[in-house]
Structures are given as C-alpha cells and as structure tokens.
C-alpha positions in Angstrom: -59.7 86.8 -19.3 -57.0 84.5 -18.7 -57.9 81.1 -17.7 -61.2 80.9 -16.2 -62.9 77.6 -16.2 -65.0 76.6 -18.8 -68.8 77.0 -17.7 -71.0 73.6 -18.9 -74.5 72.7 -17.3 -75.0 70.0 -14.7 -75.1 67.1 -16.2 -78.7 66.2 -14.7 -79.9 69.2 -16.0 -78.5 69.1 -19.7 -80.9 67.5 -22.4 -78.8 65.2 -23.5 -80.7 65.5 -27.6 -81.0 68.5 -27.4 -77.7 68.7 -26.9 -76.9 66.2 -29.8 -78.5 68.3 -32.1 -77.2 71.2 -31.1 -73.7 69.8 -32.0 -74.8 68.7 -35.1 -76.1 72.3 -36.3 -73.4 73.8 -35.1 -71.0 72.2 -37.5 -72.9 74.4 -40.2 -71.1 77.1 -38.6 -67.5 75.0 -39.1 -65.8 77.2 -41.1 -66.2 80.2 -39.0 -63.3 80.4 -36.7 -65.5 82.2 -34.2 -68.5 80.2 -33.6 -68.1 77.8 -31.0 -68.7 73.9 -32.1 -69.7 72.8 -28.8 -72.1 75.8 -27.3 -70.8 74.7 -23.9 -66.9 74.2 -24.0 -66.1 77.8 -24.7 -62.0 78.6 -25.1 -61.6 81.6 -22.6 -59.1 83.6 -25.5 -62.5 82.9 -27.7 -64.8 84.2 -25.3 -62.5 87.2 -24.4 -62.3 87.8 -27.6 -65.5 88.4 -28.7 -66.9 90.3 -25.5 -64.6 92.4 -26.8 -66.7 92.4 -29.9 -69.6 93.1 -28.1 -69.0 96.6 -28.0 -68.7 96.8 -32.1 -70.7 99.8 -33.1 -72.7 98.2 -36.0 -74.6 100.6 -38.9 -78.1 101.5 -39.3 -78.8 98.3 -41.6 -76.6 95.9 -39.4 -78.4 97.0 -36.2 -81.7 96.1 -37.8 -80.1 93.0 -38.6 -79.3 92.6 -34.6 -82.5 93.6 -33.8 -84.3 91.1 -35.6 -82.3 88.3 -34.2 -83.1 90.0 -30.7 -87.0 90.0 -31.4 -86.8 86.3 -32.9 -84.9 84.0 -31.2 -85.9 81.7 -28.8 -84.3 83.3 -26.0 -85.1 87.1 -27.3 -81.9 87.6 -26.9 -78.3 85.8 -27.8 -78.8 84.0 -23.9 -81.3 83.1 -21.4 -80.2 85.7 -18.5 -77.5 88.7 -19.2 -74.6 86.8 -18.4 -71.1 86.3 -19.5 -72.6 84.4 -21.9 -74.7 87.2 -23.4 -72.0 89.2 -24.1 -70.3 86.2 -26.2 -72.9 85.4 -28.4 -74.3 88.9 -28.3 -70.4 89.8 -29.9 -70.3 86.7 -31.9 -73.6 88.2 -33.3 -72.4 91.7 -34.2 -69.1 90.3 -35.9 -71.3 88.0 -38.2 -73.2 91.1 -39.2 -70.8 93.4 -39.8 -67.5 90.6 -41.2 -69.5 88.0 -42.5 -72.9 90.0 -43.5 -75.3 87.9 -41.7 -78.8 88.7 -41.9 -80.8 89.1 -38.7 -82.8 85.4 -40.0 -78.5 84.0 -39.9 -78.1 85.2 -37.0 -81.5 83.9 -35.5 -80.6 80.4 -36.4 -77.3 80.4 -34.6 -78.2 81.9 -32.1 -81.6 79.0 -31.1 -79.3 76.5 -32.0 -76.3 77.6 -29.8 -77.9 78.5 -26.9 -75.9 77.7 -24.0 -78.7 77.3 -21.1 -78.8 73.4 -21.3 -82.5 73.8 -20.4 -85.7 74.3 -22.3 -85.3 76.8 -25.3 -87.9 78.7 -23.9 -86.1 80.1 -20.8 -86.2 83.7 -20.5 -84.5 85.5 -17.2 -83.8 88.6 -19.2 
C-alpha cells in the first residue's frame, strides 16, 4: 500500500463531538494493536494490513457473528459506502471474531463508534 495519504473528512464537514466521543470510545479498544484510536488517521501498513484480513475465511459461528454486526450497526455495514474504508474495518471485524472472539454485539459497538464518514451515523451509500 505504501505511502498513500491518510484520508480525514473536511474539516467543515466533521462533527467536531461526535468526533470527541468517538475518540473517547475508542480508547476501550487501546489494547488492541489493530483497532485504530483515531477512526480518521489510519497508518497505511495498518490499513494494508488488515484489507488483507478482509479476505479471512471465518467459520459457520464467526460468520453469524459478522453477520449480526452487518444487520446492526449504524451504517449496516463496517462503512457508509464500499470503500477502502470498508474493506479495513470490514477486516478489522473478521480478525476480532476469529483472534479475539468477538461477538457480533463487540463488533457492533466498534464498528458505530469508529465509523469513519465524519457525517451523520445514519449515512448509508451501500
């Protein structure tokens, strides 16, 4: 992936609490190398890395696990729009399930609160 730029919202269109909080749930997440403490100042190795991830092949309880974070979070999905971005969290997700055995409700709750849009958490382009 080498050294792509780091992608972060305008600034005028960033919420600049929810952003706050987001920060502050996200340090929940602190011990896990992988997760991202700022949802929009991704490291590109980080992010190649788990794209790569993205591809894990999960079993029959850890999909269901996936699934459920699919159906419930706020974006139906681990992004707004099947971006770059999808493919990170989406691989952050299935690495969470099957290393750390997150449940689908775990993964749910990282997922709403690092959403990367910048915009309302009810954005949907997928």
């Amino acid at each position: 992936m080498g050294s792509q730029p780091r992608e972060r919202p305008r600034r005028d269109a960033l919420d600049e609490t929810r952003y706050r909080q987001q920060l502050e749930g996200l340090k929940k997440y602190a011990d896990i190398a992988e997760v991202p403490p700022d949802p929009y100042d991704i490291p590109a190795q980080l992010a190649h890395k788990l794209i790569g991830d993205y591809d894990l092949v999960l079993n029959k309880e850890e999909q269901a696990a996936y699934d459920y974070a699919m159906e419930h979070s706020d974006m139906e999905g681990p992004c707004c729009c099947k971006c770059w971005r999808w493919k990170v969290y989406g691989g952050l997700g299935k690495l969470l399930i099957h290393v750390h055995h997150y449940t689908g409700q775990q993964l749910t709750e990282l997922w709403n609160v690092g959403q990367g849009c910048g915009g309302p958490t009810d954005t949907k382009m997928h």
